[in-house]
C-alpha positions as protocol buffer text, in pm:
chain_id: "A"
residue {
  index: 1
  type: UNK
  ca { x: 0 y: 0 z: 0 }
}
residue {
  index: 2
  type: UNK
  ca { x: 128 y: 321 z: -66 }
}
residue {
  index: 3
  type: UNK
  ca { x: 114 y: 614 z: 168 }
}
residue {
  index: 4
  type: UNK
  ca { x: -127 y: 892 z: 43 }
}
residue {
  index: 5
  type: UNK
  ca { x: -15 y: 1186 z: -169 }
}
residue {
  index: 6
  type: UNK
  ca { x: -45 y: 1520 z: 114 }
}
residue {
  index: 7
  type: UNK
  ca { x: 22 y: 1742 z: -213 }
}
residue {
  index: 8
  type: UNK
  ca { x: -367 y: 1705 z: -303 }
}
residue {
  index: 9
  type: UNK
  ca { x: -278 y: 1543 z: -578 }
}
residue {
  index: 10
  type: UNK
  ca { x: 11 y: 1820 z: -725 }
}
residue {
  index: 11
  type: UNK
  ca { x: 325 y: 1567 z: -810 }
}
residue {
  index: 12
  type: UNK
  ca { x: 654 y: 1764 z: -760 }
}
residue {
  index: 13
  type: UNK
  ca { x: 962 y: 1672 z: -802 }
}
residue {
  index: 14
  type: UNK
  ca { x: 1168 y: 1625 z: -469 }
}
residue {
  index: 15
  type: UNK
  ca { x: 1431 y: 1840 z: -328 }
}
residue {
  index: 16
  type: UNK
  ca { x: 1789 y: 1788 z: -512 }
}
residue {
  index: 17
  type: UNK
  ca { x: 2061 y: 1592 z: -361 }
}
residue {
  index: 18
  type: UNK
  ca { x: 2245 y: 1933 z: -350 }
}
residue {
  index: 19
  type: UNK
  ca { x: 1993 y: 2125 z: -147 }
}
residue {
  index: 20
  type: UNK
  ca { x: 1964 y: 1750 z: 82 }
}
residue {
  index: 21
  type: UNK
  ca { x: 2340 y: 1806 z: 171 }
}
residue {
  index: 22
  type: UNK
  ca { x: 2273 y: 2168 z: 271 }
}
residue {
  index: 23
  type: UNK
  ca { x: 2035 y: 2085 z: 503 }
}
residue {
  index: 24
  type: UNK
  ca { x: 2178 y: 1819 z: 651 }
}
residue {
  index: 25
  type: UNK
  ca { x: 2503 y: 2024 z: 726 }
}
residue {
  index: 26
  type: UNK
  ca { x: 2314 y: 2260 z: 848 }
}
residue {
  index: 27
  type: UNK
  ca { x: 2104 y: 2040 z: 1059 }
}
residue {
  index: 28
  type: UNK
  ca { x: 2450 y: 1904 z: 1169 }
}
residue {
  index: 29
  type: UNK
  ca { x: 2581 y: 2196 z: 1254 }
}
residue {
  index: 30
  type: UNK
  ca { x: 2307 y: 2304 z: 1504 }
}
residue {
  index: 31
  type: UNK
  ca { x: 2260 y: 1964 z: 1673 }
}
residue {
  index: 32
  type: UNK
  ca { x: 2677 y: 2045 z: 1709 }
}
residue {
  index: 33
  type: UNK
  ca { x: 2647 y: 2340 z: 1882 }
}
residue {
  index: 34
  type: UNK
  ca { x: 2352 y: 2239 z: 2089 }
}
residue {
  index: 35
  type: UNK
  ca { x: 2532 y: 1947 z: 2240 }
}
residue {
  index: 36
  type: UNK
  ca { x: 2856 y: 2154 z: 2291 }
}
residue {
  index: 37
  type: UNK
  ca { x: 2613 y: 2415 z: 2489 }
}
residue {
  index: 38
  type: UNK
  ca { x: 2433 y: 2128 z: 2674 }
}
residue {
  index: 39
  type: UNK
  ca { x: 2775 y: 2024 z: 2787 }
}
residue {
  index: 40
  type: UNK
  ca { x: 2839 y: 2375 z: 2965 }
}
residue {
  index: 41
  type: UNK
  ca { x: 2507 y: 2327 z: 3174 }
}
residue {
  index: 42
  type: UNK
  ca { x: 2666 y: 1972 z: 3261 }
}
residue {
  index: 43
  type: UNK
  ca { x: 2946 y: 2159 z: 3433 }
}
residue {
  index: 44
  type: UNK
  ca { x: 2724 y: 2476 z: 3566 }
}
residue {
  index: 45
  type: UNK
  ca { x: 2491 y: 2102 z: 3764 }
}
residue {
  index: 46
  type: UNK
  ca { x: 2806 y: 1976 z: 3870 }
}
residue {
  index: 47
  type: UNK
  ca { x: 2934 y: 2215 z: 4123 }
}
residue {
  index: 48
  type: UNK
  ca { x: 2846 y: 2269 z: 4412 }
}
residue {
  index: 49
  type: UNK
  ca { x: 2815 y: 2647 z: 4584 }
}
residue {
  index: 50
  type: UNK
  ca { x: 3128 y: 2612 z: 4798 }
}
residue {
  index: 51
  type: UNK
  ca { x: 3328 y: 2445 z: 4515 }
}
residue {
  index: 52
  type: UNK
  ca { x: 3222 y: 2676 z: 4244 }
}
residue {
  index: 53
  type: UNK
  ca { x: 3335 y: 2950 z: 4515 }
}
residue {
  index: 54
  type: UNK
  ca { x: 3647 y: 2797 z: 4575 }
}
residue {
  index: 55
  type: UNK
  ca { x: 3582 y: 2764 z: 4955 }
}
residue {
  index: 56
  type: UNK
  ca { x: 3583 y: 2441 z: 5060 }
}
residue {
  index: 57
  type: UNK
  ca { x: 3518 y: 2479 z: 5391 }
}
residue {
  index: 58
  type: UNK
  ca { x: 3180 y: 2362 z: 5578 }
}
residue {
  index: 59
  type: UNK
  ca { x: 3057 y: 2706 z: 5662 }
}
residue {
  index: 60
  type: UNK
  ca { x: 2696 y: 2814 z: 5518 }
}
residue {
  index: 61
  type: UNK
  ca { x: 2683 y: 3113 z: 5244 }
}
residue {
  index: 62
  type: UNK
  ca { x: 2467 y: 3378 z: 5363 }
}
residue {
  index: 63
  type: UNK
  ca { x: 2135 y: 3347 z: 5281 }
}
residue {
  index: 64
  type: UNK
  ca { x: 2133 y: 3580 z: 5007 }
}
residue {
  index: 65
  type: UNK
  ca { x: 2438 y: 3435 z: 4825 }
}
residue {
  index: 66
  type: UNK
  ca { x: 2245 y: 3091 z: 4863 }
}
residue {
  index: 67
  type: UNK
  ca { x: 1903 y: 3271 z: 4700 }
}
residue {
  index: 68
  type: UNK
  ca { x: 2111 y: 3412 z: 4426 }
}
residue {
  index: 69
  type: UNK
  ca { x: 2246 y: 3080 z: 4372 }
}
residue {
  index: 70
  type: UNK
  ca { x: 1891 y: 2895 z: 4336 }
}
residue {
  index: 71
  type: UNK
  ca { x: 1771 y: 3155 z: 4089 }
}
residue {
  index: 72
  type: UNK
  ca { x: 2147 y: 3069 z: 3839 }
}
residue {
  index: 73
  type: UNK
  ca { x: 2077 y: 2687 z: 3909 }
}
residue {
  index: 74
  type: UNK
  ca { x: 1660 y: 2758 z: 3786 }
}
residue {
  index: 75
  type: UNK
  ca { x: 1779 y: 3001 z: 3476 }
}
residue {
  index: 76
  type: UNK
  ca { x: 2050 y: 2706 z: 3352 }
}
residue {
  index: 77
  type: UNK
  ca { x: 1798 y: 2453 z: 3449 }
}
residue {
  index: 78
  type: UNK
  ca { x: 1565 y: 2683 z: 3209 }
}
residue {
  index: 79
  type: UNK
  ca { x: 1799 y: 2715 z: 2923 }
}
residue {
  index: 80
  type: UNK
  ca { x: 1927 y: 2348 z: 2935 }
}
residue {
  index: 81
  type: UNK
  ca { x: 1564 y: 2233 z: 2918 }
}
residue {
  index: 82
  type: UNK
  ca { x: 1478 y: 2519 z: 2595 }
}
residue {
  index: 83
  type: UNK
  ca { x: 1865 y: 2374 z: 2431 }
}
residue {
  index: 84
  type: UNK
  ca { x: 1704 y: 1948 z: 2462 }
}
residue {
  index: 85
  type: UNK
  ca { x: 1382 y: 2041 z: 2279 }
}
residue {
  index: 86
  type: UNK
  ca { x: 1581 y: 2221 z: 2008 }
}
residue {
  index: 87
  type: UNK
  ca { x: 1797 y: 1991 z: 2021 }
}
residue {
  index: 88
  type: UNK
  ca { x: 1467 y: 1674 z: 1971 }
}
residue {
  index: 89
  type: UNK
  ca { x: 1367 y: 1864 z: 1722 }
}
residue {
  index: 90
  type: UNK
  ca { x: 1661 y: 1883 z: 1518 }
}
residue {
  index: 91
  type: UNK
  ca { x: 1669 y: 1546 z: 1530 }
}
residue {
  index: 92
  type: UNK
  ca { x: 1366 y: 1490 z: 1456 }
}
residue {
  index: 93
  type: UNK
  ca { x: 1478 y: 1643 z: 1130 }
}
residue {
  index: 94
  type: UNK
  ca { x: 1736 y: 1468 z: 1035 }
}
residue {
  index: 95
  type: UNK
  ca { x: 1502 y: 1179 z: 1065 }
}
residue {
  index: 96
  type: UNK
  ca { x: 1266 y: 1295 z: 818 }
}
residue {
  index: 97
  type: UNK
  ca { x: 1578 y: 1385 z: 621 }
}
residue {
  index: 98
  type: UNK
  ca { x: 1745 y: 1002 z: 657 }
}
residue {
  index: 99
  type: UNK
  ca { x: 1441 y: 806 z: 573 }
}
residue {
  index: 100
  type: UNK
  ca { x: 1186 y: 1006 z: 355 }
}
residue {
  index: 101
  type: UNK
  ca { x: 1441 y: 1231 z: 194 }
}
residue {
  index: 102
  type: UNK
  ca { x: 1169 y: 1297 z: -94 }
}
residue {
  index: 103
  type: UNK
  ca { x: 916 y: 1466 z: 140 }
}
residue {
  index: 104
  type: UNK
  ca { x: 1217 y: 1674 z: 311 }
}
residue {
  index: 105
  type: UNK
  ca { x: 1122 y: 2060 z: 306 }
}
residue {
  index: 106
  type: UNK
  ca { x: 722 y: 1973 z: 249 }
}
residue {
  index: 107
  type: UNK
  ca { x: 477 y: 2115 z: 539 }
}
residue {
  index: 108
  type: UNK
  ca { x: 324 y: 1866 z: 707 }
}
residue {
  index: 109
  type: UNK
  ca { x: -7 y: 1969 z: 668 }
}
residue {
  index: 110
  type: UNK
  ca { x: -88 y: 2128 z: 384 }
}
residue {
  index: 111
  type: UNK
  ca { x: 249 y: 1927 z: 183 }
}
residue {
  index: 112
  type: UNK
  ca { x: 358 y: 2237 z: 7 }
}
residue {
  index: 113
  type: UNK
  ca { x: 750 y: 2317 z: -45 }
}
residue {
  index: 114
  type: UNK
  ca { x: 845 y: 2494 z: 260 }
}
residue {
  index: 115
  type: UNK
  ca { x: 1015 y: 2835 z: 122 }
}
residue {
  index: 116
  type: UNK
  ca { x: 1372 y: 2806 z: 102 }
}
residue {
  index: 117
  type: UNK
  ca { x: 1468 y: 3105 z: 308 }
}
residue {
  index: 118
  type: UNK
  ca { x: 1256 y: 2909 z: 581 }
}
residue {
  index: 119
  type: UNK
  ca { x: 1456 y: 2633 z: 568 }
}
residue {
  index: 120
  type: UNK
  ca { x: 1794 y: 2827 z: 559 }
}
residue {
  index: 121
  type: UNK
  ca { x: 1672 y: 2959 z: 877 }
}
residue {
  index: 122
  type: UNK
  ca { x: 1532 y: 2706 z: 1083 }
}
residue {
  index: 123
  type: UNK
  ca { x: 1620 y: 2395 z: 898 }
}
residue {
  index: 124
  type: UNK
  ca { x: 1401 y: 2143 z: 1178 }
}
residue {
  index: 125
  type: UNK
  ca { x: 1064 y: 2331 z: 1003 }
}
residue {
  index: 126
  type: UNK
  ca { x: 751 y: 2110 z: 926 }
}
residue {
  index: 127
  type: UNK
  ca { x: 606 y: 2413 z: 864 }
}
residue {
  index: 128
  type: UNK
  ca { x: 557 y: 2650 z: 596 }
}
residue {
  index: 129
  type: UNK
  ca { x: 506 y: 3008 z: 672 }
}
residue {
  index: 130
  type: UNK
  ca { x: 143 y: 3005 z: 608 }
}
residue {
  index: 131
  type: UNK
  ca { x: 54 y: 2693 z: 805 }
}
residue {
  index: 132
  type: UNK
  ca { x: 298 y: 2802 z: 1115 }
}
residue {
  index: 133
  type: UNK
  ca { x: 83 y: 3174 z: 1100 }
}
residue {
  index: 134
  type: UNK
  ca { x: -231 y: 2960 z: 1161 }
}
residue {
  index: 135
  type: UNK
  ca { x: -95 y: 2730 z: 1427 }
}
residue {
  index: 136
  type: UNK
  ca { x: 37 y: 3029 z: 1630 }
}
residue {
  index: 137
  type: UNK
  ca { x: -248 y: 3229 z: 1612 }
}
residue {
  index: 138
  type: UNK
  ca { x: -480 y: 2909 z: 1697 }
}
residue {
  index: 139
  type: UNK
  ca { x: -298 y: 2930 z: 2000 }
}
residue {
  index: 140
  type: UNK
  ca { x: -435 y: 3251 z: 2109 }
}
């Protein structure tokens, strides 16, 4: 059985082999640098107030110091959870990418080309603009 054609019946011709490479460099490329910055939080978890002070003593920070500490902990906690999605989603991307390289760069609901600029930009899009307008703004 053959999956059904999301174009609405419009046969395109898939994305080159050239414009496939782009992507997935680019798609590389981010999950890179996502993983590099997830590693940073790994060090900002592992330390503990007095070691990341340098005191290694037993004494208590003052109260403050240990408030101010809490809210950097939350704000990496924060980021480092924002960085993982992005970094799902990307690849979730280069999934699409490896295995149904022929629907690559369609929206996944209405199955039109996703604009290239799009793509440039946020190369993880299911999207196209349209589609993405009416999501958000469902939302609301």
């Amino acid at each position: 059985m053959t999956s059904p054609d999301v174009t609405g019946g419009k046969k395109s011709k898939p994305m080159s082999k050239k414009l496939l490479a782009h992507f997935e460099k680019r798609l590389l490329e981010e999950r890179k640098r996502v993983v590099k910055e997830l590693g940073n939080y790994t060090e900002a978890f592992g330390t503990t107030p007095q070691s990341a002070d340098g005191d290694l003593s037993s004494y208590s920070f003052h109260m403050a110091d240990q408030g101010t500490d809490a809210m950097e902990r939350e704000k990496a906690f924060l980021f480092a959870s924002q960085e993982g999605r992005f970094l799902w989603h990307i690849d979730e991307a280069l999934r699409r990418l490896y295995r149904t390289p022929e629907t690559f760069g369609r929206c996944h609901n209405c199955g039109e080309e996703i604009a290239y600029e799009r793509l440039d930009a946020l190369p993880h899009a299911r999207f196209c603009i349209a589609c993405k307008q009416r999501e958000e703004d469902g939302k609301r």
